[in-house]
NUTORSE-582502 format. One record per residue (C-alpha): residue in one letter; x, z, y. Coordinates in steps of 0.5 Angstrom, whole numbers, plus 500, padded with zeros to 3 digits. Layout:
BEGIN
<rec><residuo>A</residuo><east>X</east><up>Z</up><north>Y</north></rec>
...
// end
This chain:
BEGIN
<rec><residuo>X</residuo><east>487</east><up>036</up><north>345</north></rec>
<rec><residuo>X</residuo><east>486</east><up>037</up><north>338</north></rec>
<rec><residuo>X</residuo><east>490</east><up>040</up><north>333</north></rec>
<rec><residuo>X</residuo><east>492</east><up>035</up><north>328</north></rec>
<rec><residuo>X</residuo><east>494</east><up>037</up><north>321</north></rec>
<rec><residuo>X</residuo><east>499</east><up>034</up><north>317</north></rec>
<rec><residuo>X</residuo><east>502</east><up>037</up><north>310</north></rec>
<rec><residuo>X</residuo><east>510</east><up>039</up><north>309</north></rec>
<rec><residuo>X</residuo><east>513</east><up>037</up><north>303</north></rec>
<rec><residuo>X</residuo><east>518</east><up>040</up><north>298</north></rec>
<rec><residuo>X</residuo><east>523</east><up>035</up><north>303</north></rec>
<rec><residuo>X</residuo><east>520</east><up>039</up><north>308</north></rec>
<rec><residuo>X</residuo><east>522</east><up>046</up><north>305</north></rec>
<rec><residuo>X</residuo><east>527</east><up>048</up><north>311</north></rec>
<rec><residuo>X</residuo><east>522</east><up>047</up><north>317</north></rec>
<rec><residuo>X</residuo><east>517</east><up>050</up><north>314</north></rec>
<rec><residuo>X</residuo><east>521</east><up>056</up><north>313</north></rec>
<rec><residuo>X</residuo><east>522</east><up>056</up><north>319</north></rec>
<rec><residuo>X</residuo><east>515</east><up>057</up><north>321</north></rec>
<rec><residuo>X</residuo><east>515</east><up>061</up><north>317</north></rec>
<rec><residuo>X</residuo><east>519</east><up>067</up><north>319</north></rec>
<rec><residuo>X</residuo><east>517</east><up>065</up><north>326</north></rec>
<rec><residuo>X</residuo><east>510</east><up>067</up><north>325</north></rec>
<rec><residuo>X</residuo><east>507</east><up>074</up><north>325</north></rec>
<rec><residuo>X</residuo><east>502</east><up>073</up><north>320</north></rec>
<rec><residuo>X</residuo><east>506</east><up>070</up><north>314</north></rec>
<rec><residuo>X</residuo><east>509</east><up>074</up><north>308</north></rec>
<rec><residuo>X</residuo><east>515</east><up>072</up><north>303</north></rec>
<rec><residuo>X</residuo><east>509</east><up>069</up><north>299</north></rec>
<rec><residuo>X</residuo><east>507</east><up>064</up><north>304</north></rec>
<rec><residuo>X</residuo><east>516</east><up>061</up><north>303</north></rec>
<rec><residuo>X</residuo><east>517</east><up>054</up><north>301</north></rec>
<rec><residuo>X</residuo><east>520</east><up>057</up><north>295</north></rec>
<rec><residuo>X</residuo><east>516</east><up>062</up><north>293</north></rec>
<rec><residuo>X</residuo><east>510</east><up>056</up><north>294</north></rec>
<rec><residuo>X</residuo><east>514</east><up>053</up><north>288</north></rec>
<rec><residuo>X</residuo><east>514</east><up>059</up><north>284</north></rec>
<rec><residuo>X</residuo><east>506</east><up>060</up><north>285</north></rec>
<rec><residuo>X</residuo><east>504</east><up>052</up><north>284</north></rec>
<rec><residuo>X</residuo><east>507</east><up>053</up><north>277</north></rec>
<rec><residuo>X</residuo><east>504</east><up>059</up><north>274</north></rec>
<rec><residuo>X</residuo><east>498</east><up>059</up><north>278</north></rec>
<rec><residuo>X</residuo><east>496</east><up>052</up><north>275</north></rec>
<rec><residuo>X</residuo><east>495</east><up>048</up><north>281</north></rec>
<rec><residuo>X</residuo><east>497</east><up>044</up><north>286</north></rec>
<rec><residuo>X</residuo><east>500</east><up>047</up><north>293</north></rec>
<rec><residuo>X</residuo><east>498</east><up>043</up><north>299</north></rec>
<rec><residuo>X</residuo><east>503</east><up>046</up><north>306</north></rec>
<rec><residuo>X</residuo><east>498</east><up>045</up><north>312</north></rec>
<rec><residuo>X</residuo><east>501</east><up>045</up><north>318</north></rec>
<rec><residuo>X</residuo><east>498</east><up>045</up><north>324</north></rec>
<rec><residuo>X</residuo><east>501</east><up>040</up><north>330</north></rec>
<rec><residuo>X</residuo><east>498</east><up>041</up><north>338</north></rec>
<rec><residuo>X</residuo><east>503</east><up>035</up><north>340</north></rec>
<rec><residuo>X</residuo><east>509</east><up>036</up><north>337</north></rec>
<rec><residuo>X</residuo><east>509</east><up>044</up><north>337</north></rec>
<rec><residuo>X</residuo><east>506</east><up>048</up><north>331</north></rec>
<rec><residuo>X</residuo><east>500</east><up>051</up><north>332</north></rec>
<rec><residuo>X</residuo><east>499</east><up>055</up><north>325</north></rec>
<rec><residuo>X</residuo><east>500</east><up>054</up><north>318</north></rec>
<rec><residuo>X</residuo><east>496</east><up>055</up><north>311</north></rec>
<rec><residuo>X</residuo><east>498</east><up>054</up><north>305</north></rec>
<rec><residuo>X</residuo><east>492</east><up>052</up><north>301</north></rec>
<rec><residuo>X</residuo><east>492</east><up>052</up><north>292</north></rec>
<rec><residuo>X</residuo><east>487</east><up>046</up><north>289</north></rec>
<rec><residuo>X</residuo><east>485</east><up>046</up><north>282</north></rec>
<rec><residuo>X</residuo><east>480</east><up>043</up><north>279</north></rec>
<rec><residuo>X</residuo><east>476</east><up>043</up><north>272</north></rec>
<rec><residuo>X</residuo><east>470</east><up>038</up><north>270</north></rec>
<rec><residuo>X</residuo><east>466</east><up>037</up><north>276</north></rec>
<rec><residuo>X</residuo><east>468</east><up>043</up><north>280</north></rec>
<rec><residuo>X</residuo><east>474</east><up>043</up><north>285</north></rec>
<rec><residuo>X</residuo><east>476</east><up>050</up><north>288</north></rec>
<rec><residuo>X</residuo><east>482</east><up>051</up><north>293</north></rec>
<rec><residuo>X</residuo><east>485</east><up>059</up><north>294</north></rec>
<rec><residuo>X</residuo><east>490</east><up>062</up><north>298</north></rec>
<rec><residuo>X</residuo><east>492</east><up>066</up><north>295</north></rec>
<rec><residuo>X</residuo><east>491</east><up>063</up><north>287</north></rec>
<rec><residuo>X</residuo><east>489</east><up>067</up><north>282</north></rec>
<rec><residuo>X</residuo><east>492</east><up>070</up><north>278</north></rec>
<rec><residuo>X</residuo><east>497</east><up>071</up><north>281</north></rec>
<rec><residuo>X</residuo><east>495</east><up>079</up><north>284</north></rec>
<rec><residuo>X</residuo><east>498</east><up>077</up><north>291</north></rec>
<rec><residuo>X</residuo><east>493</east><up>081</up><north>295</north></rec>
<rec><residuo>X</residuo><east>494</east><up>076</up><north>302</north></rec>
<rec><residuo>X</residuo><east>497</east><up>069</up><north>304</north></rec>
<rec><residuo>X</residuo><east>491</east><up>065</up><north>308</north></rec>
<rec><residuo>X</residuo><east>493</east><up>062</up><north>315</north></rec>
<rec><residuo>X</residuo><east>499</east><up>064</up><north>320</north></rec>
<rec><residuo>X</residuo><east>499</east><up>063</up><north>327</north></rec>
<rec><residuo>X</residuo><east>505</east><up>060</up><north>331</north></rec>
<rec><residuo>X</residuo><east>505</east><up>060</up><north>339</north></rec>
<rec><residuo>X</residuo><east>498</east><up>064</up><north>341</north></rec>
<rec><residuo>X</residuo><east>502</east><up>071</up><north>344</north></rec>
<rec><residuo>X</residuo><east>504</east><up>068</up><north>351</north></rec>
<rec><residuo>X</residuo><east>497</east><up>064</up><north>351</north></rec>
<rec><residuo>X</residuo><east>491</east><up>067</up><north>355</north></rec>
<rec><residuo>X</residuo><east>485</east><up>069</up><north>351</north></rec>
<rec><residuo>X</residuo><east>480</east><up>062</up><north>353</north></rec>
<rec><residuo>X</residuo><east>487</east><up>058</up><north>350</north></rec>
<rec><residuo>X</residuo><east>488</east><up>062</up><north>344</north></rec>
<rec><residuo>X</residuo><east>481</east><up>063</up><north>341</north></rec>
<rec><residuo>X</residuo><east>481</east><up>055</up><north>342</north></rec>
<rec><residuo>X</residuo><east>487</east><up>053</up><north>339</north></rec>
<rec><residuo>X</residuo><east>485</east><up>057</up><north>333</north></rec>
<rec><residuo>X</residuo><east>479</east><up>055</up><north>332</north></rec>
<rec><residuo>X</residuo><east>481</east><up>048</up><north>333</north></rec>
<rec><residuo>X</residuo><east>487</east><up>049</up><north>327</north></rec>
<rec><residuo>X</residuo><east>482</east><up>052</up><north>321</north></rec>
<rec><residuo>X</residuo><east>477</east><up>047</up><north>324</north></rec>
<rec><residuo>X</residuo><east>482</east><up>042</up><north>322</north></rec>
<rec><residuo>X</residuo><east>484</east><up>044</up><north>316</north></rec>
<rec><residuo>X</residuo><east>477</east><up>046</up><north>313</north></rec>
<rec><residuo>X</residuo><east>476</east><up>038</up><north>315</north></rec>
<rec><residuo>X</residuo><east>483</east><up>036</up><north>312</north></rec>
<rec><residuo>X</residuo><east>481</east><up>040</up><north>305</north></rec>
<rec><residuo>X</residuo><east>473</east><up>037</up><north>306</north></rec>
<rec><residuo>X</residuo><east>476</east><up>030</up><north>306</north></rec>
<rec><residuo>X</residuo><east>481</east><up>031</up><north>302</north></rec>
<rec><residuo>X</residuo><east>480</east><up>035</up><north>296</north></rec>
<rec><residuo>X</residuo><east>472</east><up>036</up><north>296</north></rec>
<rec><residuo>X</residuo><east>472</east><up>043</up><north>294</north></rec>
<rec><residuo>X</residuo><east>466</east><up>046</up><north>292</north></rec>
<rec><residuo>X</residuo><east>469</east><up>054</up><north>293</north></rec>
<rec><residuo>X</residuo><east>474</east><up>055</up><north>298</north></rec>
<rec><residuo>X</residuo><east>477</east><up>063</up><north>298</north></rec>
<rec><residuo>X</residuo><east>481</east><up>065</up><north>302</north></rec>
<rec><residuo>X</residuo><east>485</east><up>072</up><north>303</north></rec>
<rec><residuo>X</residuo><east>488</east><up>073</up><north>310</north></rec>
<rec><residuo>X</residuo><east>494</east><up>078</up><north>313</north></rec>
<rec><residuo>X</residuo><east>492</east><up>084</up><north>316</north></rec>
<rec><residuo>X</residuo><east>494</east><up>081</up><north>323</north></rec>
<rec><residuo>X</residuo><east>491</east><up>075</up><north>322</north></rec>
<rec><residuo>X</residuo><east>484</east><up>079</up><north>326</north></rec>
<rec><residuo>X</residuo><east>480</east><up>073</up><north>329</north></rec>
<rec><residuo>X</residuo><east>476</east><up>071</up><north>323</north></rec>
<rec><residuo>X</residuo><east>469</east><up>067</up><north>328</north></rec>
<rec><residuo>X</residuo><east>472</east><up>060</up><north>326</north></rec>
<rec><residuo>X</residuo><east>472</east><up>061</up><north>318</north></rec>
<rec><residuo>X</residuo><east>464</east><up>064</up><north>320</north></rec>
<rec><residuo>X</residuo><east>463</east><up>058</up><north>325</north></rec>
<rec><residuo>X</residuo><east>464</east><up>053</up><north>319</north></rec>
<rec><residuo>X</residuo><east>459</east><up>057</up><north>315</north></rec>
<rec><residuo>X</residuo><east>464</east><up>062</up><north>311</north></rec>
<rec><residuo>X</residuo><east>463</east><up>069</up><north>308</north></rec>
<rec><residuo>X</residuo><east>467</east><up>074</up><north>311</north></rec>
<rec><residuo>X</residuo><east>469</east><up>080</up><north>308</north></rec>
<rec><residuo>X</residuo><east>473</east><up>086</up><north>311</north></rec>
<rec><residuo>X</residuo><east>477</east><up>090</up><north>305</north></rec>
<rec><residuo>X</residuo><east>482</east><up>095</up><north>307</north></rec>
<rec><residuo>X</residuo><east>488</east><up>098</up><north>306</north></rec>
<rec><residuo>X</residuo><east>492</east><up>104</up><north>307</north></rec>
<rec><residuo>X</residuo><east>498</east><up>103</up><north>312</north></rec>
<rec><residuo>X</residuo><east>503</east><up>109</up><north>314</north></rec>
<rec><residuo>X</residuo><east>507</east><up>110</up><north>320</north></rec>
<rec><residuo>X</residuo><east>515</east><up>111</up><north>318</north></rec>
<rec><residuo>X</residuo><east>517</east><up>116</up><north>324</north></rec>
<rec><residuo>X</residuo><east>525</east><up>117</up><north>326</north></rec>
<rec><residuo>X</residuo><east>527</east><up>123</up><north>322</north></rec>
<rec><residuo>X</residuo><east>525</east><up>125</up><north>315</north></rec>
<rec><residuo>X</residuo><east>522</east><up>132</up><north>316</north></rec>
<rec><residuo>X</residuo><east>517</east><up>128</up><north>321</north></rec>
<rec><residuo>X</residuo><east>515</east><up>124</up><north>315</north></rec>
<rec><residuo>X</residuo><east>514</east><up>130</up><north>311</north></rec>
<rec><residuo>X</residuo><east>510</east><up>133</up><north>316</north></rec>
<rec><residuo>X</residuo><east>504</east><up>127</up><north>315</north></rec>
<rec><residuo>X</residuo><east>504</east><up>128</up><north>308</north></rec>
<rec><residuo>X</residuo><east>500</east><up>133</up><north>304</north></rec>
<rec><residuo>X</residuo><east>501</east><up>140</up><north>301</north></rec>
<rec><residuo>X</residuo><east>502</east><up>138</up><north>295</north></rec>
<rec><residuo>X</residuo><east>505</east><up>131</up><north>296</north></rec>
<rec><residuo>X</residuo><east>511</east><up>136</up><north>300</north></rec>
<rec><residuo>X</residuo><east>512</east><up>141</up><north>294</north></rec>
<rec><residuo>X</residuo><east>513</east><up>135</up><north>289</north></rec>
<rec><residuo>X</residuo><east>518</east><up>132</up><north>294</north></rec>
<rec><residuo>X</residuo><east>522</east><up>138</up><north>296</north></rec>
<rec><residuo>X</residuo><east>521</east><up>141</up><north>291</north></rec>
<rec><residuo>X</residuo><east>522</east><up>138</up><north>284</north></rec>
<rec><residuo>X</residuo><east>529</east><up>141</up><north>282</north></rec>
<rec><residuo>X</residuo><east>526</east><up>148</up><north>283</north></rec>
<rec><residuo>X</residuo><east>519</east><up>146</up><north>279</north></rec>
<rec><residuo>X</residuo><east>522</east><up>141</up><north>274</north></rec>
<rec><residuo>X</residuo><east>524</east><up>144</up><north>267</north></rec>
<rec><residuo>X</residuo><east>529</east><up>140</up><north>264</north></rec>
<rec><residuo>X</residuo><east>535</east><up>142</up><north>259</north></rec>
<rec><residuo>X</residuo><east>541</east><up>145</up><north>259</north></rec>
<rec><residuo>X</residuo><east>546</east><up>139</up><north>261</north></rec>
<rec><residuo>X</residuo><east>541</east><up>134</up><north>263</north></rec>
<rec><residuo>X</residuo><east>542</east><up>132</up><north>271</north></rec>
<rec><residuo>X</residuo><east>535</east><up>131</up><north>272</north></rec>
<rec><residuo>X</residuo><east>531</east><up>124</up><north>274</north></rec>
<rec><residuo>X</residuo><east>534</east><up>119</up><north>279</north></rec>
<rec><residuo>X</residuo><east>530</east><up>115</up><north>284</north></rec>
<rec><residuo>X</residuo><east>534</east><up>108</up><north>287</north></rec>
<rec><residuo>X</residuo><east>534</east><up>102</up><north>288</north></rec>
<rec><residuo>X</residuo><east>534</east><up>098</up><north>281</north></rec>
<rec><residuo>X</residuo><east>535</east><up>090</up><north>280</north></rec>
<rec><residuo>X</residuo><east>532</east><up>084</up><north>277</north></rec>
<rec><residuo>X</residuo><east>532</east><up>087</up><north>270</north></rec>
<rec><residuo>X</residuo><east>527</east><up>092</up><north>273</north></rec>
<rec><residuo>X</residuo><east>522</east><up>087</up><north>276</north></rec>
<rec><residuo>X</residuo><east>520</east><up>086</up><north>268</north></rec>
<rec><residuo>X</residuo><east>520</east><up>094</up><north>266</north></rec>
<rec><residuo>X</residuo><east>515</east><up>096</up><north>272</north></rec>
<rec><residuo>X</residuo><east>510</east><up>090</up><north>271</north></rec>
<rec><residuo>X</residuo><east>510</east><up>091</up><north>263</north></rec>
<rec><residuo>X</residuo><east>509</east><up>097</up><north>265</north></rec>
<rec><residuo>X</residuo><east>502</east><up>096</up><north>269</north></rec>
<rec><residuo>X</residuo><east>500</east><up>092</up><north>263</north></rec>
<rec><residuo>X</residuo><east>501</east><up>097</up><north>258</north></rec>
<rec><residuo>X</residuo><east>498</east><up>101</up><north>262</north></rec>
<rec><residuo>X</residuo><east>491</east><up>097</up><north>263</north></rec>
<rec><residuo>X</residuo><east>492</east><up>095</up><north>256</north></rec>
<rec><residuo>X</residuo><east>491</east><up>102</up><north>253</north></rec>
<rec><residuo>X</residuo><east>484</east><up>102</up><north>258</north></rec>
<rec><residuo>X</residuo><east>483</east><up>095</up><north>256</north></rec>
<rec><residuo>X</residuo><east>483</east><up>093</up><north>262</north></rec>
<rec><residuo>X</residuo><east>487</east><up>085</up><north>263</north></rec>
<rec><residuo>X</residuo><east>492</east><up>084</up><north>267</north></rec>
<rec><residuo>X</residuo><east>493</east><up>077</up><north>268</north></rec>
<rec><residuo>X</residuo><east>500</east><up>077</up><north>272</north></rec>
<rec><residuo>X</residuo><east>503</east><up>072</up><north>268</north></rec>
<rec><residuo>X</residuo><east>509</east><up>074</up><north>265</north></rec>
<rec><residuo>X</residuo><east>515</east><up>072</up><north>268</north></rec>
<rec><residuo>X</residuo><east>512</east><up>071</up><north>274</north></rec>
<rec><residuo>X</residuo><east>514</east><up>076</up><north>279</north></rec>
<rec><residuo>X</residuo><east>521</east><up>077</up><north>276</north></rec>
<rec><residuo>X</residuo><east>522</east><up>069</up><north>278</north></rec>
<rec><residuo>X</residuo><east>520</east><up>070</up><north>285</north></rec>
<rec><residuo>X</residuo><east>525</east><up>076</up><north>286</north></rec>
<rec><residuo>X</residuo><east>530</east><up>072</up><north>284</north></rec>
<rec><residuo>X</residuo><east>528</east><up>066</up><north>288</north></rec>
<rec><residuo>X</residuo><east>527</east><up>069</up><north>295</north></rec>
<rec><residuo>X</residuo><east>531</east><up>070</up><north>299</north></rec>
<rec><residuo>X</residuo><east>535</east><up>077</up><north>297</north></rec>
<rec><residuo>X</residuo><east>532</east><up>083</up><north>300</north></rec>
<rec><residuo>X</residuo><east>525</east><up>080</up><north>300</north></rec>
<rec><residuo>X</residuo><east>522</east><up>084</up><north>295</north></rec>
<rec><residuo>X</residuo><east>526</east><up>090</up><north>291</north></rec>
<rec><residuo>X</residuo><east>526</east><up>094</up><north>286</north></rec>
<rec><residuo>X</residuo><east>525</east><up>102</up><north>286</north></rec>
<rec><residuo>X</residuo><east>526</east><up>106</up><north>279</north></rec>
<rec><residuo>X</residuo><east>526</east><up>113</up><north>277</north></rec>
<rec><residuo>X</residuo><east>531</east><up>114</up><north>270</north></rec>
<rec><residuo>X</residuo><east>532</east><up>121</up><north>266</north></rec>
<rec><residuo>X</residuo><east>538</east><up>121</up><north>262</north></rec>
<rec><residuo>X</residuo><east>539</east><up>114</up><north>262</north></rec>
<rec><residuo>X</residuo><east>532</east><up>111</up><north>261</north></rec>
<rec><residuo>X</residuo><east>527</east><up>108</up><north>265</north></rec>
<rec><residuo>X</residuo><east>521</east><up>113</up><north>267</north></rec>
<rec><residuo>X</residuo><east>518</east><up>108</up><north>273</north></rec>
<rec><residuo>X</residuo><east>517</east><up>103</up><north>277</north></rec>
<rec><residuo>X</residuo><east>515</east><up>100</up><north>284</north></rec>
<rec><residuo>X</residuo><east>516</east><up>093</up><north>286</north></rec>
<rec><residuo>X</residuo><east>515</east><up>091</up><north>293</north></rec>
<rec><residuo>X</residuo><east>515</east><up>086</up><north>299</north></rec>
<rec><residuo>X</residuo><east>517</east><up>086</up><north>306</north></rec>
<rec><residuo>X</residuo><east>516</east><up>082</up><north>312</north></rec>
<rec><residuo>X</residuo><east>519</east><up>084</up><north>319</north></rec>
<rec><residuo>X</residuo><east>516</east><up>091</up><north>321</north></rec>
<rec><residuo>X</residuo><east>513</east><up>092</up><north>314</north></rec>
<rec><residuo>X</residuo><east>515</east><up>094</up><north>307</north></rec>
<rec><residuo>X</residuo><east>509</east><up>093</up><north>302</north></rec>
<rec><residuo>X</residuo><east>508</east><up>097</up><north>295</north></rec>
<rec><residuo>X</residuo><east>507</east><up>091</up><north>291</north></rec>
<rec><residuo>X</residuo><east>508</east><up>093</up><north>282</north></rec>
<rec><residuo>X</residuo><east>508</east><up>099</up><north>279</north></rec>
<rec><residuo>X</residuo><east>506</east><up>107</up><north>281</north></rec>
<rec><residuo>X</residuo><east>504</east><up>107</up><north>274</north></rec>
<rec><residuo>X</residuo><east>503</east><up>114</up><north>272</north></rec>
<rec><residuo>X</residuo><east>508</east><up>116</up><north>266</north></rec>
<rec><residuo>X</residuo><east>508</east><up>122</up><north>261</north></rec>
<rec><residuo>X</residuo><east>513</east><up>126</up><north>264</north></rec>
<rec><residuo>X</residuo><east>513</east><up>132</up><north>267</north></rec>
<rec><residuo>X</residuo><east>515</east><up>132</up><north>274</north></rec>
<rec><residuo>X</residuo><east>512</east><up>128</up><north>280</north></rec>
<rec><residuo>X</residuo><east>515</east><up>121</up><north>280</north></rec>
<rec><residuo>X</residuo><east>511</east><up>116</up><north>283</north></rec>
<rec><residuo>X</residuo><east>510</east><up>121</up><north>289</north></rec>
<rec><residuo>X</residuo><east>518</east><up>121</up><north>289</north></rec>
<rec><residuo>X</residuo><east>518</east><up>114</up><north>288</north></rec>
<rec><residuo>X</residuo><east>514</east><up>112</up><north>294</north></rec>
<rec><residuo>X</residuo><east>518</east><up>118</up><north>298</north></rec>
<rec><residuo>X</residuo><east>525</east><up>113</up><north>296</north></rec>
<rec><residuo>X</residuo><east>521</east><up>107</up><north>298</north></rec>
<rec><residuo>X</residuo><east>520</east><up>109</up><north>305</north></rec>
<rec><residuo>X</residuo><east>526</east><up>113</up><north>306</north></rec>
<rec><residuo>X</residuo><east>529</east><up>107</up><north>305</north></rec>
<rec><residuo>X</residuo><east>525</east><up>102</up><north>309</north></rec>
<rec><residuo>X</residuo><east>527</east><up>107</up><north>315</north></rec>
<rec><residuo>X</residuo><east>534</east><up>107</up><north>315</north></rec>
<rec><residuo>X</residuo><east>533</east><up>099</up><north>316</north></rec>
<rec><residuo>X</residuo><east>528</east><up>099</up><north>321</north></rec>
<rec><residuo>X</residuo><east>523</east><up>098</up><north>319</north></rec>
<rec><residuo>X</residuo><east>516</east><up>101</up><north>322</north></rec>
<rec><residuo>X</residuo><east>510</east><up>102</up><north>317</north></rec>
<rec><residuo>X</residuo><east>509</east><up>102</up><north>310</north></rec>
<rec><residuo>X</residuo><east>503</east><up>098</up><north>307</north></rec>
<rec><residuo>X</residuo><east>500</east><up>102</up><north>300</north></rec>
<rec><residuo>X</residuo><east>496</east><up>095</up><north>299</north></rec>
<rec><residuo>X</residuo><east>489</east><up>097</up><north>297</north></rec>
<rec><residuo>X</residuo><east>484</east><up>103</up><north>299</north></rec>
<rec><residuo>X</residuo><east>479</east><up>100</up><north>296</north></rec>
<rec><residuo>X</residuo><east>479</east><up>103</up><north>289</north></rec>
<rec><residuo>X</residuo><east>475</east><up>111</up><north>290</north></rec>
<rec><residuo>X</residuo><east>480</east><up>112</up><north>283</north></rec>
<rec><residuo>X</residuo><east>486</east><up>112</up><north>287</north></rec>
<rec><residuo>X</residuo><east>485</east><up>113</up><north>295</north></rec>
<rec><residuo>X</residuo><east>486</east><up>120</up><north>293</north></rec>
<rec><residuo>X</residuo><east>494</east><up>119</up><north>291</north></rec>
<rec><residuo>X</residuo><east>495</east><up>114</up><north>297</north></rec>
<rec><residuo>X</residuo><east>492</east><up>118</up><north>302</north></rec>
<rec><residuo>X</residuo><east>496</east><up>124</up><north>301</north></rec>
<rec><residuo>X</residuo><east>501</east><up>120</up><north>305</north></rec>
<rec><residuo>X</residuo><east>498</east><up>121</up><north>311</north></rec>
<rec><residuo>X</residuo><east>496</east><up>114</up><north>312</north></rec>
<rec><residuo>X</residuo><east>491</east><up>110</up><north>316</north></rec>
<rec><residuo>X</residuo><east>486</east><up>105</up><north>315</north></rec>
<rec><residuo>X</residuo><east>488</east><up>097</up><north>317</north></rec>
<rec><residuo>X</residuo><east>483</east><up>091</up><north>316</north></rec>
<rec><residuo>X</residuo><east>484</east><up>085</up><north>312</north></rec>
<rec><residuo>X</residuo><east>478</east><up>079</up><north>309</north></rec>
<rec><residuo>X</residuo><east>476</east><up>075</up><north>304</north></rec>
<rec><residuo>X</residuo><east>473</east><up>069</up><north>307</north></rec>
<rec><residuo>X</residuo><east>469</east><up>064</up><north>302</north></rec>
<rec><residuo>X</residuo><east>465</east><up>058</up><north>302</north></rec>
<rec><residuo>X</residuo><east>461</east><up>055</up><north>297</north></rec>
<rec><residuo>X</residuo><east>458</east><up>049</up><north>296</north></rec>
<rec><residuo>X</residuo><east>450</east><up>049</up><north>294</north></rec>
<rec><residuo>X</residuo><east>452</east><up>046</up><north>287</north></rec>
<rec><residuo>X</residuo><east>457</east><up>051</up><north>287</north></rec>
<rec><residuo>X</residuo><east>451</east><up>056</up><north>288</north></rec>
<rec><residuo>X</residuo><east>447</east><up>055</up><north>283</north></rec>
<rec><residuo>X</residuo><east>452</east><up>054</up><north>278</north></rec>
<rec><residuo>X</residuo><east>454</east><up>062</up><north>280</north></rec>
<rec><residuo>X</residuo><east>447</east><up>064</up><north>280</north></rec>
<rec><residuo>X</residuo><east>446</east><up>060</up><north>273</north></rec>
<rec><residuo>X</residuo><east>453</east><up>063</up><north>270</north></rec>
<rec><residuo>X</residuo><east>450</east><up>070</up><north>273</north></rec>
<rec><residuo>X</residuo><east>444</east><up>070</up><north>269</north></rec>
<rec><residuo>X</residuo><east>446</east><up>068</up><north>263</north></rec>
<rec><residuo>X</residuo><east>451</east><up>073</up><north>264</north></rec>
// end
């Protein structure tokens, strides 16, 4: 039998959700409301594919179309919105046999590749899967590149001096050890390190945009973006942690979770002071994240030699996720026009 494919509406909302928290392959970007929130600042319109063996769910995928003069381009994620993973997210393949698996997934993004084919003719198609979306062969079947990148994930154990124990020298010294390194003036209490609120989303994103302003650098999250989407998920999908000093804030980090995971999102910007607030930062995120159960936390990103080294005194491994691509011959030699006139 095959797969068909069948698009769920803003009508829809409830039952796509549903699959959504039912897929181990879905994030709080792949959420009808958060499709919303991205559709609007990305520009493009949100197509939520749904895939049907029958009457069961086989997978879902949202996909974002845009097209300007002759070209047509769909993504999921959509620039440029710095969402690092979206794509497709299975349903009800764990309890199948590996020949039945493989081909129920391979009918699935066959089917929405055809779907958009026929559809909306896109002559560039990008896609950036989850870090458990692992069998890529159907996209490469369908003549797509697929590119493995890479992000840092750590372990949370049960107890705290377990964590520590993964960390690094120094990494240990900046967490046990700020009150003693620290200089701070008579009176004054020293930095705190918590949970913020909506407000806050704002304060770390233009952070970072202050930041690769002064490298001259863009940074091309719109404004507004991401405090709307904290605000339209549901509460506890994304959060802020903040350090303040007498009052002011000092830094930020903005994250997502889905079931097991809480993912580093925003922020982590270096701030001028001197005490080590990002590693007492990312410290909070995950002391926090292990008194409510969850099991890893993801650093989202080891591909820029720049920062691996923060990242990688915390002790963790190397996961996988791809980039998929597929172009059009047109499309083709236009890049390659646009790249040597660049």
């Amino acid at each position: 039998m095959t797969v068909e494919i069948e698009i769920l509406d803003e009508r829809d909302a409830a039952e796509w959700n549903r699959y959504v928290e039912r897929s181990a392959d879905a994030n709080p970007f792949h959420r009808a409301e958060a499709l919303a929130v991205e559709a609007a600042y990305s520009g493009t319109t949100c197509h939520r594919l749904v895939g049907y063996k029958g009457q069961e769910p086989v997978g879902i995928f949202p996909v974002f179309e845009r097209s300007k003069g002759p070209i047509t381009a769909a993504f999921s994620p959509p620039p440029p919105l710095w969402i690092h993973r979206l794509g497709p997210a299975l349903l009800n393949v764990d309890k199948l046999s590996q020949r039945k698996a493989e081909r129920r997934i391979r009918r699935f993004v066959e089917g929405v590749l055809e779907w958009l084919d026929d559809e909306c003719s896109p002559n560039l198609l990008r896609v950036k899967t989850e870090c458990t979306f692992a069998d890529l062969r159907p996209f490469k079947w369908a003549d797509a590149d697929v590119t493995p990148e890479f992000t840092y994930v750590v372990d949370l154990p049960d107890g705290r001096e377990d964590l520590l124990a993964i960390f690094s020298s120094d990494a240990r010294s900046n967490i046990r050890n700020l009150d003693a390194d620290a200089v701070f003036e008579e009176g004054d209490a020293g930095p705190t390190f918590e949970e913020g609120d909506a407000a806050d989303v704002e304060r770390i994103v233009d952070h970072v945009r202050d930041r690769f302003d002064a490298q001259g650098e863009p940074f091309t999250l719109p404004r507004g973006f991401a405090r709307e989407l904290y605000e339209t998920l549901p509460e506890g999908a994304m959060r802020t942690y903040v350090c303040r000093h007498e009052g002011e804030f000092v830094g930020g980090i903005l994250t997502y979770e889905t079931d097991e995971w809480i993912h580093r999102w925003q922020g982590g910007v270096t701030p001028d002071v001197d005490f080590p607030v990002n590693d007492n930062l990312d410290w909070t995120v995950m002391t926090d994240a292990m008194e409510r159960g969850l099991d890893a936390y993801d650093l989202v990103g080891a591909g820029d030699p720049r920062i691996n080294d923060y990242k990688a005194k915390f002790g963790p491994s190397v996961e996988t996720f791809h980039s998929v691509e597929r172009s059009s011959l047109a499309m083709d030699a236009l890049l390659g026009l646009y790249t040597r006139v660049k």
